[in-house]
N, C-alpha and C positions, 0 to 999 in steps of 0.2 A: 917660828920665833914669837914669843908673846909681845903683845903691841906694848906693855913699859918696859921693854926689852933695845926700841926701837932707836937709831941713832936721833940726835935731834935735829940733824941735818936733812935727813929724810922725812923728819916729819913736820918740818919749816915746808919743806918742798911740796908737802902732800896739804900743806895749809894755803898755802904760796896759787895752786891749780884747784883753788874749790871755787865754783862759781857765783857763790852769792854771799854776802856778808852773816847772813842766818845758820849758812852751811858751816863759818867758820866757827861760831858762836855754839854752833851744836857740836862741832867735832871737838870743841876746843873742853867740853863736859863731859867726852867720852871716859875721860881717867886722868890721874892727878900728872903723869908725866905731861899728858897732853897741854896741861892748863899748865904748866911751868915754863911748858915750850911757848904756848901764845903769852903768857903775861911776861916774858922774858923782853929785851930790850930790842927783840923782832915785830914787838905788838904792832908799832906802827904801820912796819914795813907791810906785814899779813894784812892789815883792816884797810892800808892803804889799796893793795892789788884785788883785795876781795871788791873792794868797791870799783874797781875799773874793769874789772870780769862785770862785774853785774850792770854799773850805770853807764859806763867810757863810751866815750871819748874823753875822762875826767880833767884833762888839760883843759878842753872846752868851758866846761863847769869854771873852772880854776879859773881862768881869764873873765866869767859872769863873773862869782861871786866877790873877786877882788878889785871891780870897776870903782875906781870914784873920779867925781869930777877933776882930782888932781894932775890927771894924764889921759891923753885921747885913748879915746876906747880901741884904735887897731894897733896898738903897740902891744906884743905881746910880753906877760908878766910874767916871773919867773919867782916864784915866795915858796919858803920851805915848808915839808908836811908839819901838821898838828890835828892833837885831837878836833881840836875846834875844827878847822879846817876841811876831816872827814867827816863831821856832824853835817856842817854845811853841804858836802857835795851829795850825802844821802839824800839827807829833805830835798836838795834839787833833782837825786835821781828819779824819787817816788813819783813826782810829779812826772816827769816823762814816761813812768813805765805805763802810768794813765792812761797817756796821749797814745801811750803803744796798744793801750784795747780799742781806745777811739778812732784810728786811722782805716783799720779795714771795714769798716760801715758808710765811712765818709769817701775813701776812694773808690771804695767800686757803689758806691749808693746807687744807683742807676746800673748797673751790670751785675747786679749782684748774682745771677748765679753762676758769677767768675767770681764770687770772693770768695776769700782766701784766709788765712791768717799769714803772717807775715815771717819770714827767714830772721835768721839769729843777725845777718849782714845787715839785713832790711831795718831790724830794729835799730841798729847801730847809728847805721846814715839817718836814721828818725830820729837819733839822740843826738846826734851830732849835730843838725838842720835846727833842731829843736832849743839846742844851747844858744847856736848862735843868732837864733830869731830873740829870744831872749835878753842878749846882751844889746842887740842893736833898741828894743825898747827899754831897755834899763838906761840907755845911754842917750839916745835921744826924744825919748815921749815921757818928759816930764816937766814940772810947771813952770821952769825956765826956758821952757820955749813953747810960745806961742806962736798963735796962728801968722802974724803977719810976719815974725822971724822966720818962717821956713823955707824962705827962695832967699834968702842969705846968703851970697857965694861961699863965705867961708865957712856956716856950716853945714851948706849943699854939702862943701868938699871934703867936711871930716867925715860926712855919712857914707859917702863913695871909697875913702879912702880903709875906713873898715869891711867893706865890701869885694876890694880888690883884694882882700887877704883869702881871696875863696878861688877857685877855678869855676869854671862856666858850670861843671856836673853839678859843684855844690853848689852853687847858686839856684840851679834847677830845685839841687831837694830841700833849699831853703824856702824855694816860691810852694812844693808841692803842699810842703806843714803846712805854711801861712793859708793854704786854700783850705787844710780840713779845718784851720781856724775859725779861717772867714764863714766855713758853712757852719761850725757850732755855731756859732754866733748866733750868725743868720736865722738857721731854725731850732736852735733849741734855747738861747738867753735870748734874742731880742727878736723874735718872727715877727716878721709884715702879718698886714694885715691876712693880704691871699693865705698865707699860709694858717695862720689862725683858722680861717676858714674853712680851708683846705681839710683839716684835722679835726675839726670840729665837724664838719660832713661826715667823715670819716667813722669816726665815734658814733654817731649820729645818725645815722644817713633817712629815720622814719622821723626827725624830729621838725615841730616846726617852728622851734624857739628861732626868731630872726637877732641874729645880730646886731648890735651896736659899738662901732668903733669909736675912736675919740678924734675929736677935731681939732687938739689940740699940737702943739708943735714939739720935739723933742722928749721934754720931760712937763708932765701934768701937773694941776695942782695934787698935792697931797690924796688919796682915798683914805677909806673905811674899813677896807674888809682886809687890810694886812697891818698886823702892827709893827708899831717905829722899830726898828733894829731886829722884825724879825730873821733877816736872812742872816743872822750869829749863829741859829739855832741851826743844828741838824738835823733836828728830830721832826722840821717841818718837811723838807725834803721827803724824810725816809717813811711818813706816813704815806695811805695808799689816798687821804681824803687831801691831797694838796694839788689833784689835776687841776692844773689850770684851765680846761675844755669844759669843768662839768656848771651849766649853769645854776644858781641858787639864788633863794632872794638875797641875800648880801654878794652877790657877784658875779657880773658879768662877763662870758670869756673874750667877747669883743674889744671889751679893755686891755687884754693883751696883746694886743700889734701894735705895732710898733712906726705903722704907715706903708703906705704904697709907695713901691717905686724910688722916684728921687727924694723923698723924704727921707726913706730906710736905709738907702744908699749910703745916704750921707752918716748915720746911725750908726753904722756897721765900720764907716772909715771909721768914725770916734772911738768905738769901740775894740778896734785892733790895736789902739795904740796900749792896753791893758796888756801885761805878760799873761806866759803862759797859764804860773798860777792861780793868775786873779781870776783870770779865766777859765779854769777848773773849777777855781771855789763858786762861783758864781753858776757854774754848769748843776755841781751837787747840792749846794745850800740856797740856790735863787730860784726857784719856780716861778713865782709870781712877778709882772712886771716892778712894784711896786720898789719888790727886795733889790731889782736892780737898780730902779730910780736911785734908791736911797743911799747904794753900793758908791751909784757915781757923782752923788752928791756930793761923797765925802775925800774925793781925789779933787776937788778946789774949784773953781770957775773958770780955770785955763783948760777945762778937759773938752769943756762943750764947743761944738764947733771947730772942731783942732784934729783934721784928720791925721790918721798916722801917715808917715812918708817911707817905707820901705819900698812898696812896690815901685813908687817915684825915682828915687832911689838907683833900686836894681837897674830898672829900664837906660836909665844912664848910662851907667857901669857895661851895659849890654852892649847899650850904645858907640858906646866908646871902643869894645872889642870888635866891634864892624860885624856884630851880628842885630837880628832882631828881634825883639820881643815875643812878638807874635808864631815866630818858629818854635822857639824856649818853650811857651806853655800850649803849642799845640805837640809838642815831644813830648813834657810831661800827659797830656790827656791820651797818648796814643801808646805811653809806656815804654818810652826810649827813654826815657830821662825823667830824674824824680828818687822815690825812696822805694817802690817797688816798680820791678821790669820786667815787661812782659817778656815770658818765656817763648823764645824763636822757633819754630821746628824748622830745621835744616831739610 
């Protein structure tokens, strides 16, 4: 049978099982029946399930992108499709399918010749973990709440109260995200100093350029060698002359850490309370410290000093189930529990 031959009930159906919204959009060019079938009063239905084949869990999404302070973030929302509506859960999926190349460098980073790339399941529960770490800083790490509001009983108990909405597993693969977070973070937007160092040996290892770190606290004065708003730009990133290790008379790579220890520590809570994407963009368009300085400059004066409360949070929740923390993320580092499981041999 020729394919404009084809019933359009069967080729709803064959639009309905393609896996990615690009797949729809290509097949949907194959010939003119096709393109009548998708712009027909199906469209929605089609771009709606292409997108839950590709990004889903997109209820999860749904419940992020329709947060506002009007209603506590664990009541689940229930609002009808639209285009708009698909636009939004794309832009949120891309960003996760990011996170999806980032995760296998970060979890097995130390065992790595056990990594792996990651199961179609795998990525799911990373999208899933992914959305909902997401909505909990869309919901709670922003400039109406400050540092001394956050042992607040009542809004300890909206944070827990969106938290109970998970079962124990998914709380595990929500801690496992936030850990490949906490280490982008850690070593690729804000490294300590050791690690500067560390990488700078590395590089390095005949040179006898010494280092200089900053002694200053948090966020520096202003420098020289990066200009104002340059992490807008992409095209700093994508050059190969933006190492931040390589020394030069206009810059120092000691300038990049971030501090030792309980300095950094505290660095790194600040910096979790950013979502996912800030987080990304700051991964691909921030190299240099500077770009970040300037990034969290512009999120207000309630950011600094104001760690994020999720793992606080969980621990509660954990709590509260009459289990303990410390089993939780030694399950996830042993691969019982988390977004990838180590396979058993019987």
């Amino acid at each position: 049978m020729h394919i404009e031959l084809l019933p359009s009930e069967l080729v709803t159906d064959i639009f309905l099982a393609l896996p990615t919204i690009s797949s729809v959009i290509a097949f949907s060019s194959t010939c003119h029946h096709f393109r009548q079938v998708f712009t027909s009063s199906k469209r929605l239905l089609i771009l709606s399930q292409a997108a839950e084949n590709e990004f889903g869990p997109t209820q999860d999404i749904i419940q992020m992108v329709t947060h506002n302070a009007s209603q506590p973030a664990h009541l689940r929302r229930t609002v009808p499709l639209s285009f708009a509506l698909i636009r939004s859960i794309v832009k949120v999926g891309r960003v996760a399918t990011k996170w999806e190349a980032v995760y296998p460098s970060k979890k097995w980073k130390s065992d790595f010749e056990n990594r792996r790339s990651i199961s179609d399941d795998e990525r799911l529960r990373l999208r899933r973990a992914l959305y909902r770490l997401w909505l909990f800083s869309r919901a709670f790490h922003d400039g109406t709440t400050l540092r001394w509001m956050r042992s607040i009983p009542t809004l300890q108990h909206e944070r827990t109260l969106l938290l109970r909405n998970f079962n124990s597993v998914e709380l595990a693969e929500m801690l496992d995200v936030h850990n490949m977070l906490r280490d982008t973070i850690s070593n690729n937007i804000c490294p300590s100093n050791g690690t500067v160092n560390r990488k700078f040996q590395k590089r390095f290892p005949n040179s006898n350029h010494q280092l200089i770190f900053n002694t200053h606290l948090n966020f520096p004065p202003p420098s020289s060698f990066v200009q104002d708003g340059a992490y807008h730009c992409s095209e700093v990133a994508a050059s190969k002359w933006h190492n931040k290790y390589v020394p030069t008379a206009n810059h120092e790579p000691g300038a990049e850490g971030w501090g030792d220890d309980i300095l950094h520590y505290y660095v790194i809570e600040d910096m979790l309370k950013l979502d996912p994407e800030q987080l990304m963009f700051l991964k691909e368009n921030a190299p240099f410290k500077r770009q970040v300085e300037d990034y969290i400059r512009s999120q207000g004066d309630w950011f600094d000093n104001n760690g994020e409360t999720f793992v606080q949070t969980l621990q509660q929740v954990i709590q509260d189930r009459g289990q303990e923390m410390d089993e939780l993320k030694d399950a996830i580092e042993d691969g019982e529990l988390g977004v990838a499981l180590e396979e058993r041999v019987v």
